[in-house]
C-alpha atoms as one frame of an Amber mdcrd trajectory, in Angstrom:
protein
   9.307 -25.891  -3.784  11.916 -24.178  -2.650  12.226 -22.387   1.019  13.686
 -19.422   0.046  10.775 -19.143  -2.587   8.377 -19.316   0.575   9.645 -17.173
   2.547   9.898 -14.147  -0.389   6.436 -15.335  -1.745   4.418 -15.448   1.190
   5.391 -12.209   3.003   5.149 -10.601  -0.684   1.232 -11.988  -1.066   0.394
 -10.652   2.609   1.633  -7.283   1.795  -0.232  -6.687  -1.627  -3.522  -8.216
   0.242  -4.924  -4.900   1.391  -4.663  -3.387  -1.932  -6.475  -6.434  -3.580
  -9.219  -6.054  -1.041  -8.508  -2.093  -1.426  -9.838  -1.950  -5.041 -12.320
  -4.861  -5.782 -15.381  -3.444  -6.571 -13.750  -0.144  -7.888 -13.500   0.839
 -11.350 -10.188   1.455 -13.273 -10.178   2.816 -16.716  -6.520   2.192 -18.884
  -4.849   3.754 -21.535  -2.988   2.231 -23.807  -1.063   3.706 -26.752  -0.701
   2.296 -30.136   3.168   2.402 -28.999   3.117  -0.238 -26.347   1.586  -2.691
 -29.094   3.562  -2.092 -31.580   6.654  -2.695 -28.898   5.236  -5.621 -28.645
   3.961  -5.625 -25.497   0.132  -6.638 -25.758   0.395  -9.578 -24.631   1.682
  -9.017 -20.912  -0.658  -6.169 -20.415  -3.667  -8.469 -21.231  -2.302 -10.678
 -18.907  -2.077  -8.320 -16.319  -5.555  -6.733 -16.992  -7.220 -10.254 -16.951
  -5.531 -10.634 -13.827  -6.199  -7.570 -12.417 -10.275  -8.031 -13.590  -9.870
 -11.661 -11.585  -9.214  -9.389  -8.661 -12.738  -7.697  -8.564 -12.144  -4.541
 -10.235 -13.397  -3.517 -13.384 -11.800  -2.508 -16.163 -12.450  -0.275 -19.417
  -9.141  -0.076 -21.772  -9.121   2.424 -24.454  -6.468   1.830 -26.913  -4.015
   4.260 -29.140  -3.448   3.771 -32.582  -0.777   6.423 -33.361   2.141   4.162
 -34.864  -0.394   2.020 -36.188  -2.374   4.874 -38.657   1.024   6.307 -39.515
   2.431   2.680 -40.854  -1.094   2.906 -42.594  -0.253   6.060 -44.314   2.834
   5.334 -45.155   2.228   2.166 -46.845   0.010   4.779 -48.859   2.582   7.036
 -49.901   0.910   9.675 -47.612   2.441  11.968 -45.170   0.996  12.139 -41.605
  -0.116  15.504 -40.622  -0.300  16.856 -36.696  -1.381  20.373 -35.558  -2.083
  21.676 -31.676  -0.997  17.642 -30.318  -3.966  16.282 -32.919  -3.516  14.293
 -35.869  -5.663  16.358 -39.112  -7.273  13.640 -39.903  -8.240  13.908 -43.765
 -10.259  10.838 -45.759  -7.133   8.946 -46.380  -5.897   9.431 -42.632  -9.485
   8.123 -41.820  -9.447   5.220 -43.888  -6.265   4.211 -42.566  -7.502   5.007
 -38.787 -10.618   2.837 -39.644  -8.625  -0.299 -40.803  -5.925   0.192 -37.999
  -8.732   0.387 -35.195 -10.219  -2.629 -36.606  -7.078  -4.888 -36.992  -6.077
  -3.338 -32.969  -9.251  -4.697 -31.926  -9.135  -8.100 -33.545  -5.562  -8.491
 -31.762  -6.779  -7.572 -28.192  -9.754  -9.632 -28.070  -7.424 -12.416 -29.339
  -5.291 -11.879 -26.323  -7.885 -11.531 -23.899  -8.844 -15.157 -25.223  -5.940
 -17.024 -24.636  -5.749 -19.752 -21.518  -3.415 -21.931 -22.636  -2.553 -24.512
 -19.307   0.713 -23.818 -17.791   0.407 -19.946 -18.305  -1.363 -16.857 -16.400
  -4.164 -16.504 -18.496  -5.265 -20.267 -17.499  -8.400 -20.705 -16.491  -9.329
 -17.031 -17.283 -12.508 -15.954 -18.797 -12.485 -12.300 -19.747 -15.685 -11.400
 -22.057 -14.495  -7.942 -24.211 -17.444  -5.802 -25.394 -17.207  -2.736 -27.588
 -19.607  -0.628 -28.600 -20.536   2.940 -30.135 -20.311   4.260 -26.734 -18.830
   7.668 -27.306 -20.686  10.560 -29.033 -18.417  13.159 -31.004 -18.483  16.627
 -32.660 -15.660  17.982 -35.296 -12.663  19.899 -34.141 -13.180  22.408 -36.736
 -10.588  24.799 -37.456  -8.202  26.514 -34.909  -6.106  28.976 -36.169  -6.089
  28.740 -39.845  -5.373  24.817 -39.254  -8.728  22.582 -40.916  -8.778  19.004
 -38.632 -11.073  17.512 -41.001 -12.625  14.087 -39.917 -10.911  14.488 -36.274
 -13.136  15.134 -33.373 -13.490  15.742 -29.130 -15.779  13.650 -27.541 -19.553
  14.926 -27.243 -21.237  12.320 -24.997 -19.982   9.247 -22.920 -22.582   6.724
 -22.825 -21.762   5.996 -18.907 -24.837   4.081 -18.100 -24.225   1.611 -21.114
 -20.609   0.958 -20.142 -21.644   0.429 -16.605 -24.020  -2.151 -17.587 -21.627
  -4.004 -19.375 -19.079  -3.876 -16.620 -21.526  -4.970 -13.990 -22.104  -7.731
 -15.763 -18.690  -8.563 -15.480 -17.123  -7.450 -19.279 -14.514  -5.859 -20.015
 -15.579  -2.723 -22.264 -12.861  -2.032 -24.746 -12.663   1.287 -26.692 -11.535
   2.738 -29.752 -10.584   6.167 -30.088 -13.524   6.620 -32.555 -16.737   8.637
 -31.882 -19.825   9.070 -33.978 -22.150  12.209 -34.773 -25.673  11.914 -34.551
 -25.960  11.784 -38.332 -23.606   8.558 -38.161 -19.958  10.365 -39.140 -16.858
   9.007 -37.785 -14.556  10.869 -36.246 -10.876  10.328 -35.301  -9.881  10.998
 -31.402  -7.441  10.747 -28.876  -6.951   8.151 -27.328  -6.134  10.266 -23.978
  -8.978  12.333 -24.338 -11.346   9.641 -24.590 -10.007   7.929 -21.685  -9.976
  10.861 -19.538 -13.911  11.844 -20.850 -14.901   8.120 -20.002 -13.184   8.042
 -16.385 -15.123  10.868 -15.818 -18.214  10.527 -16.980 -17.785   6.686 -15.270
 -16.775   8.797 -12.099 -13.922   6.249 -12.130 -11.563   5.098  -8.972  -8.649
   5.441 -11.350  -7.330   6.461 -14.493  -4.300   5.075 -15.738  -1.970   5.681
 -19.057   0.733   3.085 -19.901   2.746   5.207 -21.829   5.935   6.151 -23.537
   7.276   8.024 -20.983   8.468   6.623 -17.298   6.386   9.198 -15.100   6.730
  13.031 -14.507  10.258  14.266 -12.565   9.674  17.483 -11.256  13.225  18.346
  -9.481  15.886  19.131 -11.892  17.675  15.782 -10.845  17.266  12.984  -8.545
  18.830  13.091  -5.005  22.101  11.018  -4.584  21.264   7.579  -3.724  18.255
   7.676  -5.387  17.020   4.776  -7.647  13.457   6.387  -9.000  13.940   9.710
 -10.907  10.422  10.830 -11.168   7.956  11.664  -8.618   5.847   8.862  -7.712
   2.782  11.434  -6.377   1.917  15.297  -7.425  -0.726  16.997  -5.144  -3.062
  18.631  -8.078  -2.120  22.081  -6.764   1.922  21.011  -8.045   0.351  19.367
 -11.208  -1.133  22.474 -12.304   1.576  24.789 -11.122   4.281  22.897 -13.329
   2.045  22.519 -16.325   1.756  26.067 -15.930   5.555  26.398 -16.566   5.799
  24.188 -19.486   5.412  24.955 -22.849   2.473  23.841 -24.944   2.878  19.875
 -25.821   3.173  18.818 -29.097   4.364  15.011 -28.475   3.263  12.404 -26.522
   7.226  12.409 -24.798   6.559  15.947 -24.004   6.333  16.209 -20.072   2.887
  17.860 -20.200   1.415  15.752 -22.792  -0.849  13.395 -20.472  -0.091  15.261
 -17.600  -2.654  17.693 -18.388  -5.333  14.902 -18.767  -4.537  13.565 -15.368
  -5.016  16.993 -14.047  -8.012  17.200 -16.317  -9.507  14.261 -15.020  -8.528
  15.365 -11.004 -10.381  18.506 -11.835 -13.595  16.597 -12.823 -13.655  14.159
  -9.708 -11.429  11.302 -10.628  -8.979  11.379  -7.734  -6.071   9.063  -8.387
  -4.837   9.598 -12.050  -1.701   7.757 -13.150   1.260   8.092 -16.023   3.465
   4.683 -16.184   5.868   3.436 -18.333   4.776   0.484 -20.616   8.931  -0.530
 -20.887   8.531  -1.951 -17.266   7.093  -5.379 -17.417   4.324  -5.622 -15.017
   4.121  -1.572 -14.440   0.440  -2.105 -13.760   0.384  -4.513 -11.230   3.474
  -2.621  -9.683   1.363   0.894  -9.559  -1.762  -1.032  -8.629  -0.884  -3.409
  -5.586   2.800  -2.158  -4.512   3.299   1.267  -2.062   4.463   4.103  -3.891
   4.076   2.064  -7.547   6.211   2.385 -10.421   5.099   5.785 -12.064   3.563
   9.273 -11.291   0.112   9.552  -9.712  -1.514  12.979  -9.634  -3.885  13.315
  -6.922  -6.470  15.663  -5.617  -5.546  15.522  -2.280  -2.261  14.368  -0.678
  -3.437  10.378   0.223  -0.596  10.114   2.605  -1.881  11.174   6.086  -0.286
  11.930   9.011  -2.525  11.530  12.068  -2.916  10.682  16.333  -4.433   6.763
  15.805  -7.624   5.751  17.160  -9.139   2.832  18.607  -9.906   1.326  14.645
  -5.777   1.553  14.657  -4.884  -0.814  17.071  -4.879  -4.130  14.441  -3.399
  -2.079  11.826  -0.475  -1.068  14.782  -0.198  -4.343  15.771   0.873  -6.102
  12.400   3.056  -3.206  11.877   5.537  -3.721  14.671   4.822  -7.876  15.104
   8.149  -8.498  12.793  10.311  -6.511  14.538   9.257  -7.680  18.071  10.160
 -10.825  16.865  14.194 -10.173  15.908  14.081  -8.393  19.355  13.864  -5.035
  17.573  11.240  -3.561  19.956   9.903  -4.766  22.890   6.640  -6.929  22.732
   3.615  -4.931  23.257   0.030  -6.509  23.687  -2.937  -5.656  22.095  -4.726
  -5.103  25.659  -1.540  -2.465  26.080  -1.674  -1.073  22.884  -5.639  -0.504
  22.769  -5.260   1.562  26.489  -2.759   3.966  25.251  -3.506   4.296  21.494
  -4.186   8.671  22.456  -0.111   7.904  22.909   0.467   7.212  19.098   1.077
   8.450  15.947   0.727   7.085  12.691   1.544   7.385   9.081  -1.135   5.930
   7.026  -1.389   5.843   3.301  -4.420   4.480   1.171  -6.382   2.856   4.713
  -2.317   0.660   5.530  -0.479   2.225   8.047   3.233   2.192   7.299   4.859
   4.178  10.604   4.064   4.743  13.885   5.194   6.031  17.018   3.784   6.540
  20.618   4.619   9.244  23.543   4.569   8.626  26.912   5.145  11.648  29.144
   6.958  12.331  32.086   5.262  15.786  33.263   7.370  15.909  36.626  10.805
  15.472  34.619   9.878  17.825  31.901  10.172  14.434  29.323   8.965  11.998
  27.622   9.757   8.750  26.041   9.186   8.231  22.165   8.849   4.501  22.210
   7.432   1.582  19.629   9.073   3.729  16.525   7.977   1.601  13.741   9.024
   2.093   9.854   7.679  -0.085   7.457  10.311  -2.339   5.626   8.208  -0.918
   2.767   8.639   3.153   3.159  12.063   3.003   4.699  14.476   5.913   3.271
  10.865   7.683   2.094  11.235   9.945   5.132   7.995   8.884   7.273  10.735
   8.302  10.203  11.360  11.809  10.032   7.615  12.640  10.027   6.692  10.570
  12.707   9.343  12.416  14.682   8.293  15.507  14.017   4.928  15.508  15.189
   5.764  13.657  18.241   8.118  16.921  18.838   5.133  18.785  18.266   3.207
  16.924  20.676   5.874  17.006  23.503   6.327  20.747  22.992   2.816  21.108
  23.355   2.167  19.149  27.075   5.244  21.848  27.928   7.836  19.173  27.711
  11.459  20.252  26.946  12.884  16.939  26.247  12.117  13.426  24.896  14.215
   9.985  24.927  14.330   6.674  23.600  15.627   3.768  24.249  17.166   1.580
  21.376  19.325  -1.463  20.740  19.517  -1.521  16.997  18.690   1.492  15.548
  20.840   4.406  17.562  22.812   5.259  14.607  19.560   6.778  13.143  18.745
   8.682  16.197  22.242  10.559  16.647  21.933  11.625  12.769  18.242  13.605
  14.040  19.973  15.349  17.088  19.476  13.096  20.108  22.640  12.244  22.020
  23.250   9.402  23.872  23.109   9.635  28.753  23.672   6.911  31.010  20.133
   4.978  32.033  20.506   7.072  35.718  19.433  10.115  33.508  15.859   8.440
  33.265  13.389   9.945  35.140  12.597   7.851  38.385   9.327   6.104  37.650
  11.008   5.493  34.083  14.155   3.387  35.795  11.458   1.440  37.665  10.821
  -0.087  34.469  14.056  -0.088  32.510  15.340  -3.851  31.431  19.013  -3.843
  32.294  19.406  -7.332  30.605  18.257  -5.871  27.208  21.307  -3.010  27.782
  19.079  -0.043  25.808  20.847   2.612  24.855  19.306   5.802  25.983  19.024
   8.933  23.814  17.861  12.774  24.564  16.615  14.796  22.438  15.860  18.677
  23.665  13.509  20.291  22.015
C-alpha cells in the first residue's frame, strides 16, 4: 500500500468520523426518482445506502417511477397526461404504474442483495421490507382537470415503519397508497417522502434528483467552483419560492424545493436536494462539510459563538496541524482551558471549523488576536472573515481602539482585511516581554 494513499486516506477517515458518530442512531428518509434508475444509477446508490445503514442510521427510500410509467404507456400506444405537477392517472396509466412499481421493486431488493467478495456490498446484510404503509384519498378535480386514480397521502403508518427500522430493515416505499375500501392510488414520489419524514419526525430528508441543487444568485462569484447554494435558511426558501412561478417539472427550481420547505415547516430540520449525476452525492452531502447539494434548514446550523470549557478538545485538534508546520505557536491544553473566555469559534453541526482568541492590553488601548485557526476544510467559505469580525466586536466593546497579530505565514491575508504591518517596538510593553525574536513575527495593527 502505497504512502501517499495513507497519508490522503487516513486524514480523510478522521475528518468524516464526527459525522459518522454525528448521525448513527438518526433517521434519514431518501428520495429517489424513477430518473436516476433509469440513468442507470441504482446500483451505486444501493451501495451507498447499505453503506450508509452499516453506519447506524436508518434508512426509508421511497422511489419515483416517472420515466418508468411513461415507457409503460408508451409501449401502449397511450399518451401520458400531467396537470398542476401530477400525472392524471386514468386505468391504463394505473395499470402501467402498477406493473412499473412492481418491476422497480424487484430491481432494488435485488441490489440491496448483492455481496459479491471483492466489492462494497461484501459482507453486507441489508433486509428491505415494504408494506401498505401509506393511507390515501383521491385528488379529485381542480379546476375543470379530473386526476382519476391519483391521490395525496391520507395517513403514514409511522409506528409500523419505526418498528421495522428498529429492527434494523430497511423500509422501502412505493409511491402507492390505499383507501380504506382497498383502491389504489397513484402518488408522488416527493410527496410521500416528505409526508413519511414527517410523520417519522425524521433527522433528514433527502431527494437525489435531476437537478444539481438550488442557485439563488443570478451567477456564481468568480473563482467559484459550486454554483448553487449549499444551505437556505427557511426564511430565504420561502421568500424565493415566493418569486417563482408555479412548477410544472421536476427541473423546475421550485419543484422539490417546496417539499423541503414543506417538510422544514412540519419539524424536519435538515431537508436536502442533490444531484444523482454525481457519483457518491450521498455520502458527499452526508459525511463531508458543506456536501454536494442544497440543504434547506430551519435554522442557520452554522454558529458563531465565545467557546466554553466543552470547547477546549474540539480547539485543540483544530490548530494541532498547523502547530506542527510551525504555523502557530504551540499552545497546551492546561493554557488553552484557562483562557477559553479569550476565544471565538465557528462551529457547524457540533465540529468546530475556526477559531480565534483575544487577549487584551487595557493600558495600551490593544489587544492581540492570536491562535487564528481556519479549517483546511472551510477555507475561502469566509469564516476567517467572521471570526474577525466578532473579535472586532469584542475589542470595541472592552473600549479598545486597536488589535494586532503576529504572523509568519499568513500576513498576506491580514493586509487584504485592513491591518498594516509596525516594527515589534510598537508592542505594548508587557507584550515585548514575551515576543520570540528567533521566530521573526511579523506584527500587524488593525484600528478599529
Amino acid at each position: 500500500m502505497s504512502a501517499v494513499f495513507n497519508f490522503t486516506f487516513v486524514p480523510w477517515f478522521r475528518a468524516v468520523a464526527p459525522y459518522i458518530h454525528m448521525h448513527r442512531g438518526k433517521t434519514f428518509v431518501v428520495g429517489v426518482t424513477g430518473e436516476a434508475i433509469a440513468a442507470g444509477k441504482l446500483g451505486s446508490i444501493a451501495t451507498d445506502l447499505a453503506l450508509i445503514q452499516s453506519m447506524g442510521v436508518k434508512i426509508v427510500l421511497v422511489h419515483g417511477f416517472r420515466p418508468q410509467v411513461n415507457e409503460q404507456l408508451a409501449a401502449k400506444g397511450h399518451a401520458a397526461r400531467y396537470s398542476h405537477s401530477m400525472r392524471i392517472t386514468d386505468s391504463v396509466a394505473l395499470d402501467c404504474a402498477q406493473e412499473a412499481a412492481g418491476q422497480l421493486r424487484f430491481e432494488i431488493e435485488a441490489a440491496f442483495s448483492q455481496g459479491l467478495p471483492n466489492t462494497p456490498m461484501a459482507g453486507a446484510t441489508v433486509r428491505v421490507i415494504s408494506g401498505n404503509f401509506l393511507t390515501a384519498r383521491p385528488v379529485g378535480i381542480i379546476d375543470g382537470v379530473d386526476f382519476k386514480h391519483t391521490g395525496v397521502v391520507r395517513k403514514v403508518d409511522a409506528a409500523g415503519i419505526a418498528r421495522s427500522l428498529d429492527a434494523g430493515a430497511l423500509v422501502l416505499l412505493s409511491p402507492f397508497g390505499f383507501s380504506p375500501t382497498g383502491e389504489a392510488f397513484n402518488l408522488g414520489m416527493e410527496e410521500v417522502a416528505t409526508s413519511v419524514a414527517t410523520a417519522l419526525k425524521a433527522d433528514k430528508l433527502l431527494f437525489l434528483t435531476e437537478t444539481p441543487g438550488i442557485r439563488t444568485r443570478p451567477e456564481a462569484p468568480e473563482g467559484e467552483d459550486n454554483p448553487i447554494d449549499t444551505e437556505i435558511p427557511l426564511a430565504d426558501a420561502r421568500a424565493l419560492l415566493a418569486r417563482l412561478p408555479a412548477p410544472e417539472k421536476p427541473t423546475d427550481t421550485g419543484f422539490y424545493l417546496r417539499h423541503c420547505i414543506s417538510a422544514c415547516e412540519q419539524g424536519v430540520e435538515r431537508s436536502h436536494i442533490l444531484p444523482f449525476a454525481v457519483d457518491g452525492a450521498l455520502l458527499l452531502e452526508i459525511y463531508v462539510h458543506d456536501g454536494i447539494g442544497t440543504m434547506v434548514v430551519d435554522e442557520k446550523l452554522e454558529s458563531l459563538r465565545e467557546a466554553t470549557a466543552d470547547d477546549v478538545t474540539g480547539i485543540l485538534q483544530l490548530i494541532e496541524p498547523f502547530e506542527k508546520d510551525g504555523t502557530l505557536v504551540k499552545r497546551s491544553r492546561t493554557e488553552i482551558e484557562r483562557d477559553i473566555g479569550n476565544y471565538t469559534i465557528v462551529e457547524h453541526d457540533g465540529v468546530i471549523f475556526a477559531c480565534a482568541a483575544l487577549y487584551p492590553y487595557p493600558e495600551a488601548r490593544t489587544g492581540e488576536m492570536a491562535a487564528v485557526t481556519v479549517s483546511p476544510q472551510s477555507q475561502g467559505q469566509g469564516d476567517g472573515e467572521k471570526i474577525l469580525k466578532r473579535i472586532e466586536q469584542r475589542a470595541r466593546s472592552m473600549g479598545l481602539q486597536s488589535i494586532f497579530v503576529l504572523t509568519t505565514r499568513t500576513m498576506h491575508w491580514f493586509l487584504k482585511r485592513g491591518f498594516q504591518p509596525v516594527e515589534p517596538d510598537w508592542l505594548p510593553e508587557a507584550r515585548q516581554k514575551k515576543y520570540n525574536w528567533d521566530r521573526k513575527s511579523q506584527v500587524l495593527v488593525k484600528k478599529l
